[in-house]
N, C-alpha and C positions, 0 to 999 in steps of 0.2 A: 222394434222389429218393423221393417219396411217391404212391401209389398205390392204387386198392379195385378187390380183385380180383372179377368178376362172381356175383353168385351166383345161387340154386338158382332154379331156375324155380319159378313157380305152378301146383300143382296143383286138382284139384279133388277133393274127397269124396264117394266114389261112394256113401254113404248118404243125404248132405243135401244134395249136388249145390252145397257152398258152397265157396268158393275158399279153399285154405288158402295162406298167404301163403310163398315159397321163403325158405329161409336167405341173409340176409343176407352183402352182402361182408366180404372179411377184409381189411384196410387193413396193405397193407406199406410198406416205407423199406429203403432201399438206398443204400452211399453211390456216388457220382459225381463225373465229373468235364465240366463244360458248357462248351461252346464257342461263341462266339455267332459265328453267319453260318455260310454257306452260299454254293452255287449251283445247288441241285437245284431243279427244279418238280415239284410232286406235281399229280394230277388229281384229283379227288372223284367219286364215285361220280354225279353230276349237270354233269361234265363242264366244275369251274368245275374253276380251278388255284393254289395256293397257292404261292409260295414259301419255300423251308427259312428255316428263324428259326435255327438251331442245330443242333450236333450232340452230344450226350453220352454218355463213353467210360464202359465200364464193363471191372471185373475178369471175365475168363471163370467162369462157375460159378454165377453171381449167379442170380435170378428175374428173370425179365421182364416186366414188363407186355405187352398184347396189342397187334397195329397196331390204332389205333381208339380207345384206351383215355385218358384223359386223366391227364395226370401233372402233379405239383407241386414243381417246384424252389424252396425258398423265398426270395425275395427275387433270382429269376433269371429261372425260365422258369415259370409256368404254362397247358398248352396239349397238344393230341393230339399222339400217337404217328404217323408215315408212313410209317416203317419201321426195320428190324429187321436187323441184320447179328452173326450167330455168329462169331467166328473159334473158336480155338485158344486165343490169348493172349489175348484182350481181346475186347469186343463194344462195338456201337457202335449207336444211336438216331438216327436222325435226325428234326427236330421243324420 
């Protein structure tokens, strides 16, 4: 799973009042394991609703992308994050 993680905001130069541009993302990969389908519906912030496309396991300890954030499995899934589940032994994505 492929990822860029968000970066720095834009400030601004309090001598020349010009915007200095934030540090860019860092692009992680992590490996996985994708499962296609689902039965969860998500709602979007505007109230439309999507249904799950998948679910992908991952080993506990890993990095995570953010809910929100868009991920690339290649040649599987490319598409946003809906949620986030921690366990103990595994963590789990669902997309």
């Amino acid at each position: 799973m492929n990822w860029v993680t968000a970066g720095g905001a834009v400030t601004v130069d309090p001598l020349t009042g010009y915007p200095i541009p934030g540090a860019p993302g860092v692009a992680k990969s992590v490996p996985c394991r994708f499962h296609l389908g689902g039965v969860k519906i998500f709602k979007n912030q505007d109230n439309t609703t999507i249904n799950q496309v998948g679910r992908i396991r991952l080993d506990a300890g890993v990095e995570l992308p953010q809910v929100g954030q868009i991920i690339d499995i290649p040649g599987q899934f490319n598409g946003k994050v809906q949620d986030i589940y921690r366990g103990q032994l595994s963590y789990r994505i669902d997309v």
